[in-house]
mmCIF file of the N, C-alpha and C atoms, coordinates in Angstrom:
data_MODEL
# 
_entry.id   MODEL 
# 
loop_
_atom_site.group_PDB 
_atom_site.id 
_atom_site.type_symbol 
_atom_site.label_atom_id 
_atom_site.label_alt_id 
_atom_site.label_comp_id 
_atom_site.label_asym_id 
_atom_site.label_entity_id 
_atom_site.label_seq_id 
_atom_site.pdbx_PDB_ins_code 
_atom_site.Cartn_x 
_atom_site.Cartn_y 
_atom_site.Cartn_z 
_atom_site.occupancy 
_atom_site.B_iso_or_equiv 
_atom_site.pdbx_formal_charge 
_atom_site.auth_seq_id 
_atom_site.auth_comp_id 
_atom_site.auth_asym_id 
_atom_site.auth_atom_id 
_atom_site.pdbx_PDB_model_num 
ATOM 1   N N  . UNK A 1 1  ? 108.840 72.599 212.654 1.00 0.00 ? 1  UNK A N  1 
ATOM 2   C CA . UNK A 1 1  ? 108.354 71.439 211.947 1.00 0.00 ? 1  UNK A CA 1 
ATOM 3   C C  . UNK A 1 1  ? 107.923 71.801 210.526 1.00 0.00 ? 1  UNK A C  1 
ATOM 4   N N  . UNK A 1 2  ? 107.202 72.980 210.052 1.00 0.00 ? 2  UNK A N  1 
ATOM 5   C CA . UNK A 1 2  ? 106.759 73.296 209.286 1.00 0.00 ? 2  UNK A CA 1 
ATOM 6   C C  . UNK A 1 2  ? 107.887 73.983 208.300 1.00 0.00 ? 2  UNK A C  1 
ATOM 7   N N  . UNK A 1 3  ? 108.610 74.033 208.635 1.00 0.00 ? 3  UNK A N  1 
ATOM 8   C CA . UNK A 1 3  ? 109.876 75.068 207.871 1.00 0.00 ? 3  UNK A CA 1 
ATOM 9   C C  . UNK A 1 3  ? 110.981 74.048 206.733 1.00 0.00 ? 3  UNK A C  1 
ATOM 10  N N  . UNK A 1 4  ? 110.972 72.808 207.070 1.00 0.00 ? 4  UNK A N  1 
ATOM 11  C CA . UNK A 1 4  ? 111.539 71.800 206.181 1.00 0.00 ? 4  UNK A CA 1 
ATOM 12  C C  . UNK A 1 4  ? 110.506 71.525 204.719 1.00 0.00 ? 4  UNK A C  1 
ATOM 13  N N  . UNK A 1 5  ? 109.488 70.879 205.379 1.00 0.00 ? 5  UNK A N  1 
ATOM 14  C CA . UNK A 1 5  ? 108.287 70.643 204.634 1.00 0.00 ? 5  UNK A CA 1 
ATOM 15  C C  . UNK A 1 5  ? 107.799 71.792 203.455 1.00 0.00 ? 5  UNK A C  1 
ATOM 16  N N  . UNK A 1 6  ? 108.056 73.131 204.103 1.00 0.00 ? 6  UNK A N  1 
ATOM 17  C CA . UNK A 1 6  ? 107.579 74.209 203.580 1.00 0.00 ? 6  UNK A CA 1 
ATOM 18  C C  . UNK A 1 6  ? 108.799 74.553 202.213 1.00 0.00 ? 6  UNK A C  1 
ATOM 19  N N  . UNK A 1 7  ? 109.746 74.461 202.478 1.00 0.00 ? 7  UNK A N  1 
ATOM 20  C CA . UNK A 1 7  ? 110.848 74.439 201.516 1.00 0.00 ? 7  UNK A CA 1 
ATOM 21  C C  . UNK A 1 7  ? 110.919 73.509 200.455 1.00 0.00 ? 7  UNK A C  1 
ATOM 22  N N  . UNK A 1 8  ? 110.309 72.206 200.836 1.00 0.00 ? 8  UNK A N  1 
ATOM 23  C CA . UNK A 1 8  ? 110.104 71.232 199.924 1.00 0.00 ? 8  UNK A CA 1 
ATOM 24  C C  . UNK A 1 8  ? 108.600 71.411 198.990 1.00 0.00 ? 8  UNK A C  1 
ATOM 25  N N  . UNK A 1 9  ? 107.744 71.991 199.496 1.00 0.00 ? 9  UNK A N  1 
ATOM 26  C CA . UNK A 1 9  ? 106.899 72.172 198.887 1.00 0.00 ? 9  UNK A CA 1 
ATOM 27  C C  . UNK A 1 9  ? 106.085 72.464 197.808 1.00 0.00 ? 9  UNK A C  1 
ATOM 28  N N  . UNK A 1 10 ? 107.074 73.683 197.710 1.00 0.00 ? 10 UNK A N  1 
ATOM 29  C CA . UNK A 1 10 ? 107.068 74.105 195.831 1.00 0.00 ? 10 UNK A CA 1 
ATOM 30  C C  . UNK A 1 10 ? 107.664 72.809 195.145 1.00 0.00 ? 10 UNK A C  1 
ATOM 31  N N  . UNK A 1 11 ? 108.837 72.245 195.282 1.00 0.00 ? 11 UNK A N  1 
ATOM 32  C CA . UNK A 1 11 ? 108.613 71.211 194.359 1.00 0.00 ? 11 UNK A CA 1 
ATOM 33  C C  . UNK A 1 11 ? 108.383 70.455 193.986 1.00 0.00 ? 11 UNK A C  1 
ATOM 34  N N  . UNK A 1 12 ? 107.630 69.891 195.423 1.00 0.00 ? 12 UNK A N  1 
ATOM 35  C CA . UNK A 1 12 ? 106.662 68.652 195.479 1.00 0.00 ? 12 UNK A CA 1 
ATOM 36  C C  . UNK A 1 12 ? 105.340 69.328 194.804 1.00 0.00 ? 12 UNK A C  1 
ATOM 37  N N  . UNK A 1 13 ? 104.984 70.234 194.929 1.00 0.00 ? 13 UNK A N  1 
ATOM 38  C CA . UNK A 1 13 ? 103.773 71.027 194.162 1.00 0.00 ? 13 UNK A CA 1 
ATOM 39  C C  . UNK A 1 13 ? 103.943 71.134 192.749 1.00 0.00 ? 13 UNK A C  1 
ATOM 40  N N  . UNK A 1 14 ? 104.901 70.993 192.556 1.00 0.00 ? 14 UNK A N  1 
ATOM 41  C CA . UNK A 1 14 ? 105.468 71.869 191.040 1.00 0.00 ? 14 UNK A CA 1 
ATOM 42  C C  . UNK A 1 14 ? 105.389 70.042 190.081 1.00 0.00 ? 14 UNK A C  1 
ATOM 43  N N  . UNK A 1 15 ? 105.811 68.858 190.930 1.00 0.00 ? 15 UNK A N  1 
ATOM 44  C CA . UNK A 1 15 ? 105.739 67.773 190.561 1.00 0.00 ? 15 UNK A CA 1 
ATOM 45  C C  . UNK A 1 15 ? 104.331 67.207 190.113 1.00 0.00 ? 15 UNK A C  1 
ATOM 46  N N  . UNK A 1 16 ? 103.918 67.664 191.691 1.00 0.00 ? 16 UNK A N  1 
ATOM 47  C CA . UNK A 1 16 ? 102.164 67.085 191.617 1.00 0.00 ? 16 UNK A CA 1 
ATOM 48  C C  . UNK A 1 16 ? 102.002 67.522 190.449 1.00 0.00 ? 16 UNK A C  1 
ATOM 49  N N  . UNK A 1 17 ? 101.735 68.854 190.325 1.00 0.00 ? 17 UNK A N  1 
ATOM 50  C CA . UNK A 1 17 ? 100.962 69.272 189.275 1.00 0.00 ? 17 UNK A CA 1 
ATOM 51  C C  . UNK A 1 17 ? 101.394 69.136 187.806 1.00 0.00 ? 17 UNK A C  1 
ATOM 52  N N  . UNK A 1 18 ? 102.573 68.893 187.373 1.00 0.00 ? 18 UNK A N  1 
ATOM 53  C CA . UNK A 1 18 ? 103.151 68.198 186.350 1.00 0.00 ? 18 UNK A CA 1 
ATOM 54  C C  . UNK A 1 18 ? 102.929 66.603 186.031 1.00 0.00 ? 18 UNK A C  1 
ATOM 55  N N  . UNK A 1 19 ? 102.454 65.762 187.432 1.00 0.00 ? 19 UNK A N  1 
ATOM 56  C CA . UNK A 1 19 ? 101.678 64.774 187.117 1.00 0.00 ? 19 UNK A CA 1 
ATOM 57  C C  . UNK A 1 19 ? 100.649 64.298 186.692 1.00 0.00 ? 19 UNK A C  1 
ATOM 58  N N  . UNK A 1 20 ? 100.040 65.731 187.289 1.00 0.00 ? 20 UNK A N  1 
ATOM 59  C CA . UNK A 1 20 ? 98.500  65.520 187.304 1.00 0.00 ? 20 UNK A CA 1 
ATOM 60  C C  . UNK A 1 20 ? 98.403  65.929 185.751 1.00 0.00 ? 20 UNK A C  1 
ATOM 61  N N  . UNK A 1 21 ? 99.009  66.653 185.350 1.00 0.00 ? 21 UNK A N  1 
ATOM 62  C CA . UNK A 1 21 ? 98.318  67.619 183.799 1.00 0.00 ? 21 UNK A CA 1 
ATOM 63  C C  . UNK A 1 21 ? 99.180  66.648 182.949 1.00 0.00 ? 21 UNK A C  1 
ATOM 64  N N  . UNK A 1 22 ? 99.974  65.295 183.135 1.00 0.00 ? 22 UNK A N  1 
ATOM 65  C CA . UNK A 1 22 ? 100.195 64.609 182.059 1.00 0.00 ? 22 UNK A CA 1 
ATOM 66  C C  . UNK A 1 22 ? 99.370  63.321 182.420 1.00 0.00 ? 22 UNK A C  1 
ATOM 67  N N  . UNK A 1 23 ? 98.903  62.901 183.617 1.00 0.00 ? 23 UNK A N  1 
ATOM 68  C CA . UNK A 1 23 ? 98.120  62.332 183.504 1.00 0.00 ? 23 UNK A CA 1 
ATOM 69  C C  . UNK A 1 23 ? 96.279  62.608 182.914 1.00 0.00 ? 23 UNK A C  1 
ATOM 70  N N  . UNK A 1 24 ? 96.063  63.819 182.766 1.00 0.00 ? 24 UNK A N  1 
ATOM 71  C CA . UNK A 1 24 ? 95.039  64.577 181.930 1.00 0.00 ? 24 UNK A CA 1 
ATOM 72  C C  . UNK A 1 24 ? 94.888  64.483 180.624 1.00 0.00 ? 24 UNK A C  1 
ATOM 73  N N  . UNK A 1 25 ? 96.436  64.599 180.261 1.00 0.00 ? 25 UNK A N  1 
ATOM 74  C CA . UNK A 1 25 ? 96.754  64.729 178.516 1.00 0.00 ? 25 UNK A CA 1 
ATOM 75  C C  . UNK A 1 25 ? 96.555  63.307 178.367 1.00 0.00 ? 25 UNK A C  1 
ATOM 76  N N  . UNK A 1 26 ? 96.893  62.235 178.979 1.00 0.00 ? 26 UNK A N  1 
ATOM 77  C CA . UNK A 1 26 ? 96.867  61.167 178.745 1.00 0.00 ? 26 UNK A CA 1 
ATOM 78  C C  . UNK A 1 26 ? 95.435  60.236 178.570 1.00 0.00 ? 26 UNK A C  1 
ATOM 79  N N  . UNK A 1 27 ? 94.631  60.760 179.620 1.00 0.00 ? 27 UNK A N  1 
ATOM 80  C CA . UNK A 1 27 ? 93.203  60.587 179.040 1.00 0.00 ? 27 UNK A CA 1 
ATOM 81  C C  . UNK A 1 27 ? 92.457  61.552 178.294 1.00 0.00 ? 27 UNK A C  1 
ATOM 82  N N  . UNK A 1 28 ? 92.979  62.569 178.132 1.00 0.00 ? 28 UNK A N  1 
ATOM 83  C CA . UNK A 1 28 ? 92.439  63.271 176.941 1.00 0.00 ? 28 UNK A CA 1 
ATOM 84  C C  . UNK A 1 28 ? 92.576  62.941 175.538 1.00 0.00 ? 28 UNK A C  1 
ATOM 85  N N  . UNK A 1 29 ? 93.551  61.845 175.536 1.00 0.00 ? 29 UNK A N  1 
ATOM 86  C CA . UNK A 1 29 ? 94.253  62.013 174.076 1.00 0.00 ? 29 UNK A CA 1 
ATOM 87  C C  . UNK A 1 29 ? 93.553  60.477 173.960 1.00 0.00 ? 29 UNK A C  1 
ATOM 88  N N  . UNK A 1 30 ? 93.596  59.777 175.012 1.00 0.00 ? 30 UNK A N  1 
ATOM 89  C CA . UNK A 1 30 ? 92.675  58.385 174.596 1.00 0.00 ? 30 UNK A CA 1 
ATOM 90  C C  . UNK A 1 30 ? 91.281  58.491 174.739 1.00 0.00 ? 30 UNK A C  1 
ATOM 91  N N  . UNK A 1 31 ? 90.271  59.389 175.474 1.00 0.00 ? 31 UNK A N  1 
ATOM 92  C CA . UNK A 1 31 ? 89.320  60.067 175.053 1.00 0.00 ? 31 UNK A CA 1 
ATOM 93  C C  . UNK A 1 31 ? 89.008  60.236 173.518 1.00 0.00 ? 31 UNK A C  1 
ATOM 94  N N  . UNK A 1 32 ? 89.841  60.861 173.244 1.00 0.00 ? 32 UNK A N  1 
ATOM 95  C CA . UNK A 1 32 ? 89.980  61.618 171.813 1.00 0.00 ? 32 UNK A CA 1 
ATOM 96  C C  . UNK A 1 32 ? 89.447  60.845 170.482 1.00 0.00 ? 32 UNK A C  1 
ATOM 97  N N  . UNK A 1 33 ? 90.597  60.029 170.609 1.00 0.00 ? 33 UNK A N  1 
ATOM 98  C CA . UNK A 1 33 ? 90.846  58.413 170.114 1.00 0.00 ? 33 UNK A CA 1 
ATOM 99  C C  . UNK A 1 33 ? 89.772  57.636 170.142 1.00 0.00 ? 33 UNK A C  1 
ATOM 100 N N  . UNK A 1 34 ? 88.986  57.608 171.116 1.00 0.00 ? 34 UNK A N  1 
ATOM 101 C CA . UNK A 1 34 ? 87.792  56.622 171.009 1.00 0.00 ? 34 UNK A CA 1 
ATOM 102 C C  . UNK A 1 34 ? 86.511  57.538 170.387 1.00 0.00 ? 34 UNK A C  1 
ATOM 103 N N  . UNK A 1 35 ? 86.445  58.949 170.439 1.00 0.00 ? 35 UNK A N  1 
ATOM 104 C CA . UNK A 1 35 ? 85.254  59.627 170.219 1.00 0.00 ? 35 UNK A CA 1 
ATOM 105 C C  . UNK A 1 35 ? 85.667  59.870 168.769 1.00 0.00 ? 35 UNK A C  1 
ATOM 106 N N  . UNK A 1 36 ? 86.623  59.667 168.457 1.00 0.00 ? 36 UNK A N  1 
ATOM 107 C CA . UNK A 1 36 ? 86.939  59.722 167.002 1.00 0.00 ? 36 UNK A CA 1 
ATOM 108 C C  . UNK A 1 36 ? 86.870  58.292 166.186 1.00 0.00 ? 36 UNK A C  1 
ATOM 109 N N  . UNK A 1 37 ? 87.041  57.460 167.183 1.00 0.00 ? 37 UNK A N  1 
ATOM 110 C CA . UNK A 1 37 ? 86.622  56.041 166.373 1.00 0.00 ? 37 UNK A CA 1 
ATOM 111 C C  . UNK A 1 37 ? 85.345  55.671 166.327 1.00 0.00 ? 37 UNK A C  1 
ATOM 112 N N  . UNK A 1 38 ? 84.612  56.420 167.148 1.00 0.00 ? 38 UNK A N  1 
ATOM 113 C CA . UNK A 1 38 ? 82.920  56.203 167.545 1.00 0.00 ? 38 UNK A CA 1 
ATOM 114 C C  . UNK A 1 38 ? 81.979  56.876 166.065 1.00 0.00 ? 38 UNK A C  1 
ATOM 115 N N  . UNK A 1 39 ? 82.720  57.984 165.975 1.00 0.00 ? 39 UNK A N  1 
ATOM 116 C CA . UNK A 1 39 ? 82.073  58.971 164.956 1.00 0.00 ? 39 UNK A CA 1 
ATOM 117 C C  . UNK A 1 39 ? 82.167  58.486 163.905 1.00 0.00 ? 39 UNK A C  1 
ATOM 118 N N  . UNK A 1 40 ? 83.227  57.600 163.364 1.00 0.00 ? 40 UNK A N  1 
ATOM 119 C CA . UNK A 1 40 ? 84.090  56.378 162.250 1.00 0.00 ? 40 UNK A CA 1 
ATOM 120 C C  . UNK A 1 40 ? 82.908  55.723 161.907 1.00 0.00 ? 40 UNK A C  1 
ATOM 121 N N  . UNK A 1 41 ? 82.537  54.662 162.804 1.00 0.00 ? 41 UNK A N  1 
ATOM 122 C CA . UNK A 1 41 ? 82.022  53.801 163.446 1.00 0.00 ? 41 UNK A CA 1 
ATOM 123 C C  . UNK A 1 41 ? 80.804  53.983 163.051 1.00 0.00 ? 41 UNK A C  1 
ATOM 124 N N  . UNK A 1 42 ? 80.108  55.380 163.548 1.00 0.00 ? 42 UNK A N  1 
ATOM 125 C CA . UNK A 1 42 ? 78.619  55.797 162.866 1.00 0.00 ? 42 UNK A CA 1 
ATOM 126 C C  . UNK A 1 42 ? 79.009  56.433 161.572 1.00 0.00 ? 42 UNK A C  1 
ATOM 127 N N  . UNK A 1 43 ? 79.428  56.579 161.270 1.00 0.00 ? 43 UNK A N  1 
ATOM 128 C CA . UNK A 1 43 ? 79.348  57.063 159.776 1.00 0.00 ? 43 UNK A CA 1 
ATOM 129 C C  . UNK A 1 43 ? 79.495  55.879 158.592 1.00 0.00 ? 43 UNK A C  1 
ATOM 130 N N  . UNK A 1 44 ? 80.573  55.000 159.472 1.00 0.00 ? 44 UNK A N  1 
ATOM 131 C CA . UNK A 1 44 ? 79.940  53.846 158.289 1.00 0.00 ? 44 UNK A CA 1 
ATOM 132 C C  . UNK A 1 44 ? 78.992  53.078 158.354 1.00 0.00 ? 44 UNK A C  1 
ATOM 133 N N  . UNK A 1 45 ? 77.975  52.785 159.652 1.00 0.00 ? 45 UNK A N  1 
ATOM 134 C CA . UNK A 1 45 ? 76.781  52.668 159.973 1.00 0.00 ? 45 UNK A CA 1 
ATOM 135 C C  . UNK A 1 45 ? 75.473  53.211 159.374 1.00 0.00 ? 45 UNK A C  1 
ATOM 136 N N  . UNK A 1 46 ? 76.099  54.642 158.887 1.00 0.00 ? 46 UNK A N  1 
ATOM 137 C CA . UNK A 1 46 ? 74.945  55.594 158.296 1.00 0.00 ? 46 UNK A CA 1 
ATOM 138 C C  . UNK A 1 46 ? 75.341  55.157 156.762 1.00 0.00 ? 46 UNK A C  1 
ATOM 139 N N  . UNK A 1 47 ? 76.476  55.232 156.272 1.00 0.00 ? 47 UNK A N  1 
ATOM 140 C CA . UNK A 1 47 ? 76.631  55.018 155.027 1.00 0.00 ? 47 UNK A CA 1 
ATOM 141 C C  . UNK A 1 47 ? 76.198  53.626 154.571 1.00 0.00 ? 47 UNK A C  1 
ATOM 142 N N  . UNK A 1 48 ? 76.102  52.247 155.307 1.00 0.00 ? 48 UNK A N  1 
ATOM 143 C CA . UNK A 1 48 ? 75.419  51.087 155.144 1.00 0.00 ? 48 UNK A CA 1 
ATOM 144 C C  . UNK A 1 48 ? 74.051  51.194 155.270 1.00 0.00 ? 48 UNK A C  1 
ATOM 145 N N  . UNK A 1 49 ? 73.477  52.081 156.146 1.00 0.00 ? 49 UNK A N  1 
ATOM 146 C CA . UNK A 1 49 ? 71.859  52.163 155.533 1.00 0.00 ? 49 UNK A CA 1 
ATOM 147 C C  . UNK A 1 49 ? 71.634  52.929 154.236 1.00 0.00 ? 49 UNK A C  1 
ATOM 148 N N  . UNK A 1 50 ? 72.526  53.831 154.165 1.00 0.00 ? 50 UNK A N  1 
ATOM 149 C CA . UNK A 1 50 ? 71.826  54.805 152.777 1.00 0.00 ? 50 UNK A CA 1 
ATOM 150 C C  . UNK A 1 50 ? 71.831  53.498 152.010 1.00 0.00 ? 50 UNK A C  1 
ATOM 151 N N  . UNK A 1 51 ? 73.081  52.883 152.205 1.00 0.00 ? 51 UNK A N  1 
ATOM 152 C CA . UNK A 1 51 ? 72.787  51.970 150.649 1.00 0.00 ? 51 UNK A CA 1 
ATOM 153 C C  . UNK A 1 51 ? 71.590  50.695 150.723 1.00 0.00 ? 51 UNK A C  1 
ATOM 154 N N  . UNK A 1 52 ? 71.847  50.524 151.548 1.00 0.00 ? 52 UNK A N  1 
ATOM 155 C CA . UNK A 1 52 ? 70.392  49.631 151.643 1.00 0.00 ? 52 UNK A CA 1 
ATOM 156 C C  . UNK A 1 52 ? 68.869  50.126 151.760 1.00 0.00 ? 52 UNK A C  1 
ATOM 157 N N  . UNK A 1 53 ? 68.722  51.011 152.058 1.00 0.00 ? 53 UNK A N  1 
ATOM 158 C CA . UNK A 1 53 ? 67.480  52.170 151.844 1.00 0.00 ? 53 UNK A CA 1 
ATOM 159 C C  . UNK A 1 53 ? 67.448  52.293 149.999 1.00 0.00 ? 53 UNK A C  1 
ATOM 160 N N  . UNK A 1 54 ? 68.990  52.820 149.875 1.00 0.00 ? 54 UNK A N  1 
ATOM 161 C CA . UNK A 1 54 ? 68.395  52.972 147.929 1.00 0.00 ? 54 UNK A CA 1 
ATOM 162 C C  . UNK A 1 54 ? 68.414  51.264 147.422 1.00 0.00 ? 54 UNK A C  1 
ATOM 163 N N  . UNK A 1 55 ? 68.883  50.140 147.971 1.00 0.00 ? 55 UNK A N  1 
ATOM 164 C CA . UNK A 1 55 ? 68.983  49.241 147.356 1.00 0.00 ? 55 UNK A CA 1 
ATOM 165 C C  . UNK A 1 55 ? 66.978  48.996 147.474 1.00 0.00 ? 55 UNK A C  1 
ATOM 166 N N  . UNK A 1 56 ? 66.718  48.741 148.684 1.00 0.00 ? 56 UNK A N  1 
ATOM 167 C CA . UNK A 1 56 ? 65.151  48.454 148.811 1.00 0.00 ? 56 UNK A CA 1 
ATOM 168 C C  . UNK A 1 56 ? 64.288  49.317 147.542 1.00 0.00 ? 56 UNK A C  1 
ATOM 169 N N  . UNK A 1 57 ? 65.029  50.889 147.771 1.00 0.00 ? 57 UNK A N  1 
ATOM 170 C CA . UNK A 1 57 ? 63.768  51.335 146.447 1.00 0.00 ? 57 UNK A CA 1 
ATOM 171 C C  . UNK A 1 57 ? 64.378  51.207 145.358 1.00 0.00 ? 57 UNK A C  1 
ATOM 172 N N  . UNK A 1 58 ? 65.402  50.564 145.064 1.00 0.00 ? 58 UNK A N  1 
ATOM 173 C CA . UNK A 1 58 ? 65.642  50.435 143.497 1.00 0.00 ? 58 UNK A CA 1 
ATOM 174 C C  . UNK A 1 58 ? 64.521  48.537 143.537 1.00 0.00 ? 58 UNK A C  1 
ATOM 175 N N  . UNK A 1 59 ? 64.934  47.930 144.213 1.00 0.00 ? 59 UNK A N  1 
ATOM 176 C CA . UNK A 1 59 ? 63.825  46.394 144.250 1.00 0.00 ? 59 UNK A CA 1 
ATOM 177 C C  . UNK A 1 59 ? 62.813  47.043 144.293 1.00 0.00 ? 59 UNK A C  1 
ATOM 178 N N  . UNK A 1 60 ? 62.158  47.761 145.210 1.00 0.00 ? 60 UNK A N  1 
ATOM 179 C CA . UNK A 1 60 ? 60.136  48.171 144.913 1.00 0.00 ? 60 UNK A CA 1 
ATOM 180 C C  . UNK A 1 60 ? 60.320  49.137 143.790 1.00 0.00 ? 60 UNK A C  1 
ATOM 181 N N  . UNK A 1 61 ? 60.920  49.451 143.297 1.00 0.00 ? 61 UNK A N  1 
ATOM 182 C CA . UNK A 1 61 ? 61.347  50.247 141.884 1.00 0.00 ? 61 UNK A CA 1 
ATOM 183 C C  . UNK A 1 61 ? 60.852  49.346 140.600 1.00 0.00 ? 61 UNK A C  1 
ATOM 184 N N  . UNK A 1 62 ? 61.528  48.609 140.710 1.00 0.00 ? 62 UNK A N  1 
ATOM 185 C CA . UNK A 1 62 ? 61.647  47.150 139.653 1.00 0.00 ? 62 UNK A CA 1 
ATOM 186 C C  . UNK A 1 62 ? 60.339  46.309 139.964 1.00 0.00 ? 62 UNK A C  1 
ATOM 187 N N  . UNK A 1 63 ? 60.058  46.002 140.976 1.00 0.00 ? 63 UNK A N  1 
ATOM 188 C CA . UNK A 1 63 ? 59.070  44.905 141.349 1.00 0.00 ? 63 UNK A CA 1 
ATOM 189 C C  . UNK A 1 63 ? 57.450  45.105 140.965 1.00 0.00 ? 63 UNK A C  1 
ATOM 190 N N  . UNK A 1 64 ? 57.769  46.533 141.943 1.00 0.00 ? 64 UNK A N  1 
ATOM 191 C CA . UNK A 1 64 ? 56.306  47.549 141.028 1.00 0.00 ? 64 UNK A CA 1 
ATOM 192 C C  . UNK A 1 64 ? 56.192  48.687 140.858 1.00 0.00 ? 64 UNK A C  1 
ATOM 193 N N  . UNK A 1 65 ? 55.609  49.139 140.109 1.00 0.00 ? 65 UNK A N  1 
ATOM 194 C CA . UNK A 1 65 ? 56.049  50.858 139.636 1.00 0.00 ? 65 UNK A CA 1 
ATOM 195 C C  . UNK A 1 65 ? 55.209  51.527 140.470 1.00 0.00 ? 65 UNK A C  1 
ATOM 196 N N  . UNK A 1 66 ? 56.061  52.745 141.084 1.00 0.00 ? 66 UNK A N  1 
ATOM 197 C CA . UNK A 1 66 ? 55.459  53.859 141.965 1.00 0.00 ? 66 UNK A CA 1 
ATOM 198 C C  . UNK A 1 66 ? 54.772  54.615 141.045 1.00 0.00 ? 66 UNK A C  1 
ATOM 199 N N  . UNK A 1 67 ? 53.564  55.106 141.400 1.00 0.00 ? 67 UNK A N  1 
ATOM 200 C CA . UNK A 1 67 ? 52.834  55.860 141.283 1.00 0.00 ? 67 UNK A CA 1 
ATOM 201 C C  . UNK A 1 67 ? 53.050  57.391 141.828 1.00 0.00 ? 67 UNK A C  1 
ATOM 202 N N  . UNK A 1 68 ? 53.439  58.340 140.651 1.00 0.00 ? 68 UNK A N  1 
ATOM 203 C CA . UNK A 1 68 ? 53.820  59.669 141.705 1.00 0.00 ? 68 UNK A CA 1 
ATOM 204 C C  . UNK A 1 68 ? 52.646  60.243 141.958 1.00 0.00 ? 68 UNK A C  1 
ATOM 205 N N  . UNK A 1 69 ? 52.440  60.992 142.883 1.00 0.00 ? 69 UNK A N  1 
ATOM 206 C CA . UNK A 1 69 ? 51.046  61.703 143.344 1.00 0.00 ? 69 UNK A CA 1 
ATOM 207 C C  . UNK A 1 69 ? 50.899  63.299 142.323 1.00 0.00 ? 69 UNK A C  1 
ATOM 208 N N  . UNK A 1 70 ? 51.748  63.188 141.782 1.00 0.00 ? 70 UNK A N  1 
ATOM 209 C CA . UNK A 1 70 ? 51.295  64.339 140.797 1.00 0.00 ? 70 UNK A CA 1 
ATOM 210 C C  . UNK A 1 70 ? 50.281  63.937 139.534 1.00 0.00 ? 70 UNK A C  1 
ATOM 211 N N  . UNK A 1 71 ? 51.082  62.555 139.365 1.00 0.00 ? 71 UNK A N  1 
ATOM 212 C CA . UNK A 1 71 ? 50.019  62.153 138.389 1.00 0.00 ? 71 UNK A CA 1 
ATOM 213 C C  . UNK A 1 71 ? 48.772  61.848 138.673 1.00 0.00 ? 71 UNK A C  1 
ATOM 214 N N  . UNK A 1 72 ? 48.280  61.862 139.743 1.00 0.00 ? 72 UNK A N  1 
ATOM 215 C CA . UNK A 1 72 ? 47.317  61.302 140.474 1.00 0.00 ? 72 UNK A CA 1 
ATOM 216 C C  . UNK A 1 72 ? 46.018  62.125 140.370 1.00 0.00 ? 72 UNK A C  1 
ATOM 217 N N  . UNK A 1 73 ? 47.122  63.843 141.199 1.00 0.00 ? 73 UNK A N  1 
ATOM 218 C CA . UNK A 1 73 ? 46.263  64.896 141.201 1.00 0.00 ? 73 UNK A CA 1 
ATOM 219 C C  . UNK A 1 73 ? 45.469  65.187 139.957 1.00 0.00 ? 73 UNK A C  1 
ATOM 220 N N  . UNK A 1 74 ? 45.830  65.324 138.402 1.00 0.00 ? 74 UNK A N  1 
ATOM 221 C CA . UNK A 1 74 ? 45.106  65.877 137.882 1.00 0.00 ? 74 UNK A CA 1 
ATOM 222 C C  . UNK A 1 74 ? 44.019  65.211 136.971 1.00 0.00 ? 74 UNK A C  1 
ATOM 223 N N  . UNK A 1 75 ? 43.770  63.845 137.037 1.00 0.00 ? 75 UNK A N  1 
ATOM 224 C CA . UNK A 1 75 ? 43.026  62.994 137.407 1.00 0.00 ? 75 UNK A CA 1 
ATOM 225 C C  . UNK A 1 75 ? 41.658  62.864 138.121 1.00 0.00 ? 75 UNK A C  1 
ATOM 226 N N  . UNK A 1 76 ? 42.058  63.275 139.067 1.00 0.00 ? 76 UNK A N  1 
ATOM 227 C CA . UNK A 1 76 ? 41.300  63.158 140.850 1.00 0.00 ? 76 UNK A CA 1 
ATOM 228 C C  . UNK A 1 76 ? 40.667  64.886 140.397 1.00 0.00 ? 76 UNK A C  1 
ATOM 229 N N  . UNK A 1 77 ? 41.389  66.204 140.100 1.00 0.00 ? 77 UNK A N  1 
ATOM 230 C CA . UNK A 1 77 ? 40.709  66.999 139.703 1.00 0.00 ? 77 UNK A CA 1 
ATOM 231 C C  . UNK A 1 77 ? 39.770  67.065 138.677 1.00 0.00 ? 77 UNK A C  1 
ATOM 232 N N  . UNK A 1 78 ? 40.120  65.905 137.450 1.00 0.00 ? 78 UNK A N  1 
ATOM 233 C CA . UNK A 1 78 ? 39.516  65.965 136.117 1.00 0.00 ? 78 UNK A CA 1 
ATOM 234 C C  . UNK A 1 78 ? 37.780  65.783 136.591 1.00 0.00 ? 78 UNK A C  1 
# 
């Protein structure tokens, strides 16, 4: 019983495993694809706050003048 099966085996093995490792590549590569669109995704996320972070201090820039703490110090020492 075992002697048919056993002959077929290697290339039913040899198949499996040629299925299996393109079905791997296949979510590896759409894996890929999404962790690379994610990273996209936050980076232009990060690049829309920088600019709105400098847009806010260029408005409290304009609106009212910062006071640097250096000027402060020698003052406060005087």
């Amino acid at each position: 019983m075992d002697s048919e099966p056993s002959s077929q085996n290697p290339a039913d093995m040899t198949a499996f495993v040629q299925n299996l490792l393109g079905q791997m590549q296949t979510r590896f590569e759409s894996m890929s694809q999404n962790i690379v669109s994610k990273i996209d995704e936050m980076g232009t996320k990060i690049d829309e706050l920088e600019q709105s972070i400098n847009d806010l201090k260029a408005e409290m820039g304009t609106e009212m003048p910062a006071k640097k703490p250096d000027e402060a110090k020698p003052a406060d020492s005087a």
